[in-house]
MARVEX-156989 format. One record per residue (C-alpha): chain; residue number from 1; residue in one letter; z, y, x. Coordinates in nm, 4 decimals. Layout:
// MARVEX-156989
FILUM	cadena	num	residuo	zz	yy	xx
FILUM	A	NUM	A	Z	Y	X
...
***
This chain:
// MARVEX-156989
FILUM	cadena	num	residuo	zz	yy	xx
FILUM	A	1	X	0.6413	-1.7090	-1.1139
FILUM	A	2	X	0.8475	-1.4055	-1.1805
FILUM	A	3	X	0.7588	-1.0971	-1.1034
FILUM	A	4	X	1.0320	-0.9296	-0.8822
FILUM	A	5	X	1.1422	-0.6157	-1.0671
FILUM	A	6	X	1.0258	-0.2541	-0.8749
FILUM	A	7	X	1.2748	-0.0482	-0.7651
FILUM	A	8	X	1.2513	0.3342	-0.7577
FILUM	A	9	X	1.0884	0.3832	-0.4404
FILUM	A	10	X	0.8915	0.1221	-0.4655
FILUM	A	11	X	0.7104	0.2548	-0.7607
FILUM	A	12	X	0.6215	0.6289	-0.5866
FILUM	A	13	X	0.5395	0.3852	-0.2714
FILUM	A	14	X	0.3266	0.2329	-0.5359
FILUM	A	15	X	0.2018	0.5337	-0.7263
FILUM	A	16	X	0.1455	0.6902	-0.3793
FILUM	A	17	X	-0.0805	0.3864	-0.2767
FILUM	A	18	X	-0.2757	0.3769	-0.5917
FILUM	A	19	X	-0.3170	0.7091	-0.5266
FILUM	A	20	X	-0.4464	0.7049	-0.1788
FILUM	A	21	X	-0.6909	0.4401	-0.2976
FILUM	A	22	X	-0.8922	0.6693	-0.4691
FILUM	A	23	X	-0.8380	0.9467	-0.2562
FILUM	A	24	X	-1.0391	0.7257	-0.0202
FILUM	A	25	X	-1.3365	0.6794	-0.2770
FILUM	A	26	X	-1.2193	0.3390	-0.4155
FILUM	A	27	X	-1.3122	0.2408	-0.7840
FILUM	A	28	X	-0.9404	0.1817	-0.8862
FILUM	A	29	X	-0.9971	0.0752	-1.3358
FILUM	A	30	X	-0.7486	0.2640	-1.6128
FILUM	A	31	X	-0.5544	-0.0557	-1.6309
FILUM	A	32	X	-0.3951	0.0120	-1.3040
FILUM	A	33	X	-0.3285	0.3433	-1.3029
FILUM	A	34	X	-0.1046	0.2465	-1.6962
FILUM	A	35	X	0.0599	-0.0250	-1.4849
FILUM	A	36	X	0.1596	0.1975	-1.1596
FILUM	A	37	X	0.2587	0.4408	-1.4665
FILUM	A	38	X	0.4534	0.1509	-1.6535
FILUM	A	39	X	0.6045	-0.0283	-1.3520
FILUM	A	40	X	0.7266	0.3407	-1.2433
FILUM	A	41	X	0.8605	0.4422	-1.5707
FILUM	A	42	X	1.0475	0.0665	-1.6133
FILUM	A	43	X	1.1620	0.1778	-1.2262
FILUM	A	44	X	1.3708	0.5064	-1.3718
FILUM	A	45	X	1.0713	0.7135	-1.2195
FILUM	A	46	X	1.0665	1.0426	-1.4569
FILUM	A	47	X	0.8229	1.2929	-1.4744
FILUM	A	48	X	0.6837	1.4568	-1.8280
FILUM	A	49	X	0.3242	1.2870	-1.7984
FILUM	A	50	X	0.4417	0.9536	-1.7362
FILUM	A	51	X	0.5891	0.7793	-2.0445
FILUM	A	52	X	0.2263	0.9049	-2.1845
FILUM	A	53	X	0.0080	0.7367	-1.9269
FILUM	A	54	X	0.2440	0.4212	-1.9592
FILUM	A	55	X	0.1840	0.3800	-2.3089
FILUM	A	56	X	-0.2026	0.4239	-2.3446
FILUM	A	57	X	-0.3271	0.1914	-2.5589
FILUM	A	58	X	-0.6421	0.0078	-2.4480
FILUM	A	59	X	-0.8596	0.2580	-2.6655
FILUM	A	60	X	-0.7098	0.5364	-2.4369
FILUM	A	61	X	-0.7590	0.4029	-2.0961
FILUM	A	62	X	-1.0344	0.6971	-2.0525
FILUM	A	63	X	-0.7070	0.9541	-2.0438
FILUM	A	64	X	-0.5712	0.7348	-1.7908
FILUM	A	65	X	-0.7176	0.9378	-1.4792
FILUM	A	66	X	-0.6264	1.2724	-1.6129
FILUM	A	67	X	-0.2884	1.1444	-1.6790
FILUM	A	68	X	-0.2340	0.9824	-1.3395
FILUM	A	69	X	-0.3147	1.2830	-1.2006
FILUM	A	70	X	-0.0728	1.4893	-1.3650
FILUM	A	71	X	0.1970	1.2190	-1.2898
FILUM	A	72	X	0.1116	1.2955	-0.9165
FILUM	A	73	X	0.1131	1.6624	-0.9657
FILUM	A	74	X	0.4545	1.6538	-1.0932
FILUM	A	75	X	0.6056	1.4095	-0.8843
FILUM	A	76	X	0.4586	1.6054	-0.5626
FILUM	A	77	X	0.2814	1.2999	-0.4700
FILUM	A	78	X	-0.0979	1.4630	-0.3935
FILUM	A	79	X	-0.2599	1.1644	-0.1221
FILUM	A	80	X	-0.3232	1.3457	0.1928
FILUM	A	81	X	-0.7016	1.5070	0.1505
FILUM	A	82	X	-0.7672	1.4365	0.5135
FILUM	A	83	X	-0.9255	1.0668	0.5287
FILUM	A	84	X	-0.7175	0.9588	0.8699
FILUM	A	85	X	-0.3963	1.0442	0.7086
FILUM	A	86	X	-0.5331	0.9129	0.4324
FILUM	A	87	X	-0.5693	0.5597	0.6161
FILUM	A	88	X	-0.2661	0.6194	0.8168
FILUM	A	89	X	-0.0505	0.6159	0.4641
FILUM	A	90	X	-0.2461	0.3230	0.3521
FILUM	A	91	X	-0.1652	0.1442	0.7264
FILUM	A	92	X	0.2489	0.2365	0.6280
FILUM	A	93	X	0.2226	0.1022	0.2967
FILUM	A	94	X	0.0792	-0.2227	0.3983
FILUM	A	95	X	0.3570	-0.2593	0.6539
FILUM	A	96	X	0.6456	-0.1736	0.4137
FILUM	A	97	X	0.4699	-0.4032	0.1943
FILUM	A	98	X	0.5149	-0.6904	0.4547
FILUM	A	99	X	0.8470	-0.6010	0.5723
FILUM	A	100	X	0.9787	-0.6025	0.1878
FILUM	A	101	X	0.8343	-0.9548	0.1402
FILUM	A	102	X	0.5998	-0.8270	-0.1161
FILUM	A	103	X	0.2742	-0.8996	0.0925
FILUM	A	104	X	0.1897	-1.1979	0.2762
FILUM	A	105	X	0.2216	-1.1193	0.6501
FILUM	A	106	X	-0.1344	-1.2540	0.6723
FILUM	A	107	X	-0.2952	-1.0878	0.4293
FILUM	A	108	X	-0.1374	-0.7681	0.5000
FILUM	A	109	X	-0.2135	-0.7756	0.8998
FILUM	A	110	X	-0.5946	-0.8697	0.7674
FILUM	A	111	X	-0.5807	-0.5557	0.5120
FILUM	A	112	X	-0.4503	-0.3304	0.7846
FILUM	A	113	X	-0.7551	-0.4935	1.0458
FILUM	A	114	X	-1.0268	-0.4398	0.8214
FILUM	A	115	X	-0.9692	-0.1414	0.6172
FILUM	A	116	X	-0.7650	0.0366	0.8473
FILUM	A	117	X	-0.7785	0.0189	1.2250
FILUM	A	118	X	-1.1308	0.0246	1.1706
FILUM	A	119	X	-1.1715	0.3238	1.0352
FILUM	A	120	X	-0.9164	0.5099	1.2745
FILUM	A	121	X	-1.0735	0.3572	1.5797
FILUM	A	122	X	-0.8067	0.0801	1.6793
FILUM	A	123	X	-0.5061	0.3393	1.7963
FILUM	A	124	X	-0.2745	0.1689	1.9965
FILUM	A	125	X	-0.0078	0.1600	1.7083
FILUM	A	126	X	-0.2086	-0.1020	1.4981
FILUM	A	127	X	-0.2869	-0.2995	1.7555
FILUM	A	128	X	0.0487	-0.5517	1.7396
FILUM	A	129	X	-0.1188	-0.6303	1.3856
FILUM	A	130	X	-0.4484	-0.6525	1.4367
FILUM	A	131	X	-0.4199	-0.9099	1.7116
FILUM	A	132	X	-0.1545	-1.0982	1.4441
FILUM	A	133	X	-0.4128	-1.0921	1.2147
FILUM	A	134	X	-0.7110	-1.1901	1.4581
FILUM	A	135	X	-0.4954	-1.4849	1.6037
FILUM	A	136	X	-0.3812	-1.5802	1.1814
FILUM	A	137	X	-0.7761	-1.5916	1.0980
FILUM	A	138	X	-0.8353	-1.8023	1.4212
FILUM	A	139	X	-0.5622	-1.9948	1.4155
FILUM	A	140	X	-0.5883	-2.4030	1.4842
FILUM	A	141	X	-0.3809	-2.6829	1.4775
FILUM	A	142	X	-0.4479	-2.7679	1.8282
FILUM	A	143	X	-0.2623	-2.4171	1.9333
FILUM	A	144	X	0.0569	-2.5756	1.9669
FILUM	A	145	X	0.1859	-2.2791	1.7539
FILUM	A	146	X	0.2551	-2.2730	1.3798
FILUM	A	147	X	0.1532	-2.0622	1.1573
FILUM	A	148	X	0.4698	-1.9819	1.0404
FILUM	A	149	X	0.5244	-1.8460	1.3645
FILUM	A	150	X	0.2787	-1.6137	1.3857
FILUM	A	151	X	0.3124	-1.4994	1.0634
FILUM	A	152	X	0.6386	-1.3895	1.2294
FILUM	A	153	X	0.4824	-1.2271	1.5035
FILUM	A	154	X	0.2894	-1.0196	1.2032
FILUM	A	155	X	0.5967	-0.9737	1.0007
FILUM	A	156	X	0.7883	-0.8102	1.3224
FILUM	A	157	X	0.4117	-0.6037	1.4460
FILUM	A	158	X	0.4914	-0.4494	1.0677
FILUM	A	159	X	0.8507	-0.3814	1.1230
FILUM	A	160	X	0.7679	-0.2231	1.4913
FILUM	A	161	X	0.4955	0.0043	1.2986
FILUM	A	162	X	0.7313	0.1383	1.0395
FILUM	A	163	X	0.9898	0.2002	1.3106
FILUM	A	164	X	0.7708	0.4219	1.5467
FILUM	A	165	X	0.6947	0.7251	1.2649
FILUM	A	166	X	0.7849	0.7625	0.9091
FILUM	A	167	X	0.5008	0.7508	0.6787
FILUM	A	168	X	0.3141	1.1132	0.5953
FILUM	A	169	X	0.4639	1.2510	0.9844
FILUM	A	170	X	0.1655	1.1033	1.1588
FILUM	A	171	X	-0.0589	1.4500	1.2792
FILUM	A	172	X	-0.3425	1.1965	1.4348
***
């Protein structure tokens, strides 16, 4: 399978995301912090740290977090320190990632149920996907629905989402 090529905003959407992830405490390794950095780079992404966290060698994935860093310094791309924006970002990258056929509506409705709504209390906003993704884990034969449907249902929950606020405007 070929991977589909990144386009610019992808790769801050990306870099942002990777970003976030550890903002939230998450053990994210050296290797993908050099691949948000080399995906970016191949996307036309410039910044003066980046070409050098792209091409660290294996033996230099210890400078990979300082690097990173300094690629989100000068691309103005700091996560949000609060936690629920934090989450919020993380809930509008999922979507995008679902509306851009990137993520499986499935899995993406599931990732925004359990390490999202969670956390911010269920807020009404989430809750088109988190019942898509309740009804996609429970789903039977016997509904009389297909799965293709509701993965539908998940897809458009994602597009409603992204349409209601732009990503980093949400003060909750």
């Amino acid at each position: 399978m070929k991977k589909t090529e990144m386009n610019h905003d992808d790769a801050l959407h990306q870099i942002s995301h990777v970003a976030g992830e550890r903002a939230l405490g998450r053990q994210v390794g050296s290797d993908r912090l050099i691949q948000a950095g080399l995906d970016a780079l191949m996307a036309g992404v410039e910044s003066p740290s980046l070409a050098m966290l792209a091409g660290l060698l294996r033996s230099e994935e210890p400078e990979a977090p300082d690097l990173f860093n300094q690629v989100l310094e000068e691309l103005g791309l700091q996560p949000p320190a609060d936690p629920r924006a934090a989450k919020w970002a993380t809930a509008y990258w999922i979507a995008r990632q679902i509306v851009n056929g990137s993520l499986d509506p499935a899995a993406g409705s599931h990732l925004i149920w359990a390490d999202v709504a969670y956390d911010l209390g269920y807020p009404d906003d989430l809750q088109p996907l988190v019942a898509c993704a309740s009804n996609l884990e429970d789903w039977d034969e016997s509904w009389g629905i297909s799965i293709e449907t509701l993965k539908e249902e998940a897809f458009e929950a994602a597009e409603q989402l992204l349409s209601k606020q732009a990503p980093g405007e949400r003060k909750e």
